[in-house]
Structures are given as C-alpha cells and as structure tokens.
C-alpha positions in Angstrom: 120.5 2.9 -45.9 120.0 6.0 -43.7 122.7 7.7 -45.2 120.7 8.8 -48.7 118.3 9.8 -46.4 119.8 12.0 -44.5 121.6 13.7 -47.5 118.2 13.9 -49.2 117.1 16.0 -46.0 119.9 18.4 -45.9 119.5 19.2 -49.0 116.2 19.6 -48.5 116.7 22.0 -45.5 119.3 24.1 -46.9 117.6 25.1 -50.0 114.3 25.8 -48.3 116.1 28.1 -45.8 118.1 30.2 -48.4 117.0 33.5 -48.9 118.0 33.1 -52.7 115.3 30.3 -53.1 112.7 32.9 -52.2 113.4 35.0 -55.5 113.4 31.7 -57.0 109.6 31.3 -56.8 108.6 35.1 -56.8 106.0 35.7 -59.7 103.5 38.8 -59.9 100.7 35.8 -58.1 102.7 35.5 -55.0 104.2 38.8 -54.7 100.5 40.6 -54.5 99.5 37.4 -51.9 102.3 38.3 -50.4 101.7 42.4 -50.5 97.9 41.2 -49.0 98.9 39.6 -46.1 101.6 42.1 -45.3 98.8 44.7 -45.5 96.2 42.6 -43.8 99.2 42.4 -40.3 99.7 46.0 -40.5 103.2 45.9 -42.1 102.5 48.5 -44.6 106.0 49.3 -45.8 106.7 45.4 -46.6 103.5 45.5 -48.6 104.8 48.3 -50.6 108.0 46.5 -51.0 105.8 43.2 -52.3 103.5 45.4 -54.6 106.8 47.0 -56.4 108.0 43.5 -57.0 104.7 42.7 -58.6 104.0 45.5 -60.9 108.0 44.9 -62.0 107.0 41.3 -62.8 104.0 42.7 -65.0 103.6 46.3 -65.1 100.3 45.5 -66.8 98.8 44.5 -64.0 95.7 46.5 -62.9 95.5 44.9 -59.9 98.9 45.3 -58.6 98.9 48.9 -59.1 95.5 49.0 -57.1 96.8 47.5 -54.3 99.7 49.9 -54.2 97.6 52.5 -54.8 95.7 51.4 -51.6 98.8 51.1 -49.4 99.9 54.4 -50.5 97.2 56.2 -49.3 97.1 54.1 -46.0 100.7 55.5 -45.5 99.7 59.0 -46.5 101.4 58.8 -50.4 98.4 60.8 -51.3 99.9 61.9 -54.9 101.3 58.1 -55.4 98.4 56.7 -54.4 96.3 58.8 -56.8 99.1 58.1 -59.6 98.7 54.1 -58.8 94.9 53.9 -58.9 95.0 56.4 -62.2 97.2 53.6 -63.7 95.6 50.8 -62.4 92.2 52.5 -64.1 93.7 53.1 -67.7 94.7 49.5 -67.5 91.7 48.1 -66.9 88.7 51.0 -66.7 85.2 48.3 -65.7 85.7 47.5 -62.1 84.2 50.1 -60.1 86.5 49.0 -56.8 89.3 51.0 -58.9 86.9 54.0 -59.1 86.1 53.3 -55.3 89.3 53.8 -54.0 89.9 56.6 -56.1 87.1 58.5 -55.3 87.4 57.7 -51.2 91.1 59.3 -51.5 89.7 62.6 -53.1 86.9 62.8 -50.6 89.4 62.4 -47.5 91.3 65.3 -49.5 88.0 67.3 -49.3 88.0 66.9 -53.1 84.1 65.9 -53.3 83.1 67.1 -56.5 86.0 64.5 -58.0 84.9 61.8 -55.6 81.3 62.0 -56.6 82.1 61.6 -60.1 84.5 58.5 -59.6 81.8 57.4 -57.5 79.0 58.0 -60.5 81.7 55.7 -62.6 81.4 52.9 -60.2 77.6 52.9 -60.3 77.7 53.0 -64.3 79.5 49.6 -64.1 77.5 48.2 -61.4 74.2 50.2 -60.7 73.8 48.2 -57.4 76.7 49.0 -55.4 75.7 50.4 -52.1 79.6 51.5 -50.7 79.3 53.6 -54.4 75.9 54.9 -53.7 76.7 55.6 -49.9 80.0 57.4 -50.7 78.4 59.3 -53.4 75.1 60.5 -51.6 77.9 61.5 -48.2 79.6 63.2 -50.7 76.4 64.8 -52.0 75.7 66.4 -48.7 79.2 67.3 -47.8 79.2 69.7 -51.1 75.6 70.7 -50.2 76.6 71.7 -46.3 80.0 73.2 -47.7 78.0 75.5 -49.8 75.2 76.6 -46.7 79.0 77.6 -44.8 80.3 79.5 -47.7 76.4 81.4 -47.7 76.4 82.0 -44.1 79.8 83.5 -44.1 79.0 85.5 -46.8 76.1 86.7 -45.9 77.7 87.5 -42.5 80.3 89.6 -44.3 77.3 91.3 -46.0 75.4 92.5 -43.0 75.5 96.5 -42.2 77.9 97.1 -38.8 76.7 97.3 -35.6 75.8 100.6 -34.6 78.3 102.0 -32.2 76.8 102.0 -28.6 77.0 105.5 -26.9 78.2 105.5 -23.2 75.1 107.1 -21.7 76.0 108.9 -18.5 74.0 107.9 -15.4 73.5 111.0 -13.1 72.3 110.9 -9.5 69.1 111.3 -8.1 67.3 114.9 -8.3 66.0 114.9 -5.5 67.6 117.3 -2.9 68.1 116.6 0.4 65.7 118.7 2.0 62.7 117.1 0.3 63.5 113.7 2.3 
C-alpha cells in the first residue's frame, strides 16, 4: 500500500525541483510578481531579467514596460529607462504613475522643463496627486533658482573691471634728525 505512495511523491518532488517546470508556469502575471519582488530585495539585474520575460509574453503590456522602465533607471539605463516609460505611455497614456516616473527621471537629468510638463500630465488625469504637485512645484523652483544663477553670472560678466591698484610708495619721515 505504501508503495503508490511513495511513487506518487517522487514524482511529485522531481517535477517541482526541475528547473524546466519553472518555464512551465511562466506567464506575463508571474514574471512581473516575480520582477517586483526581485526589485523590492535589491536584486535589480534578475528583475530586469523577469521584466524582459514579461513584455516578451505580451509586448502590450503597459505595465511591464513601466516596471522596466523603473529598473532601468535604478541601474542607471537612463536612455532605456526613458525608451520603456515612453512605450509603456503610448500603450496606455491615463495613469499619471507613467508620467511620474517619467518626469522624476528627467528631473534627476536636470531636465526640469520636461519634468514639469510630464508632471502637468499626471495632474490632468488626477488633479489631486500631491507626489505630481510636489515634483512639479520642486521643479518649479529649480528652473526659477537656475535662472537667478545664470543672472548673477551674467551680470558678473557685465560689470566694468576693477581699477588697477597703483603701488603707492611710502617714504620716511621728514623730519631730520636735528629737530629731535
């Protein structure tokens, strides 16, 4: 009577432990759970690896190119990161968390005035969205002190020389030696 038993449960163990099963039950669903909690541990380059295998499961999928997009810039891919929000943005252009991220990778670049307007996007779908507004009103006063920099060095570059100074030679006292 054991003997089914203990067929049944090396059976059981083997296919579980293959690493061929595992492709077995990859869809785009638990490829970008997968890519998540990859990011979430800090193992950005296996949630690259899970966010490819999830956009070539459905290459319409918004969301999987966002999340690339995000782990790209996290490991610096500035122009793939850009590319993979861009996509995941003409795929599906209402949810301002596309325009977010977006608009938080051109600000790190120092590109404000695109930041601001991705950030102007995000508050068109959703008026109330304070990481939108707050990103948008730092970005604001970034351009604004930028511009105050670019004035003062100007105007520094504008202002008429110095005048030389003239060594001015001190002479001794006048007084002779007599008078003392």
């Amino acid at each position: 009577m054991m003997r089914p038993f203990k067929l049944f449960l090396a059976a059981l163990i083997l296919t579980s432990s293959a690493p061929a099963f595992a492709n077995w039950y990859d869809s785009e669903h638990t490829c970008m759970e997968r890519a998540k909690t990859l990011f979430r541990t800090g193992q950005f380059d296996q949630a690259l690896e899970a966010a490819d295998r999830a956009i070539a499961h459905n290459p319409k999928s918004a969301e999987a190119y966002y999340y690339r997009g995000i782990i790209n810039h996290t490991l610096k891919r500035y122009d793939r990161a850009i590319a993979d929000l861009n996509e995941a943005i003409s795929l599906e252009s209402d949810l301002p968390a596309y325009y977010i991220a977006r608009g938080q990778l051109y600000a790190n670049q120092g590109k404000n005035e695109l930041a601001i307007a991705d950030f102007d996007e995000a508050i068109k779908r959703d008026p109330g969205n304070q990481q939108a507004i707050i990103n948008r009103d730092f970005c604001k006063a970034e351009v604004e002190r930028l511009k105050k920099v670019a004035l003062a060095k100007e105007q520094e570059k504008l202002k008429p020389p110095a005048p030389l100074a003239v060594p001015v030679a001190v002479s001794g006292s006048s007084r002779s030696s007599s008078e003392s």
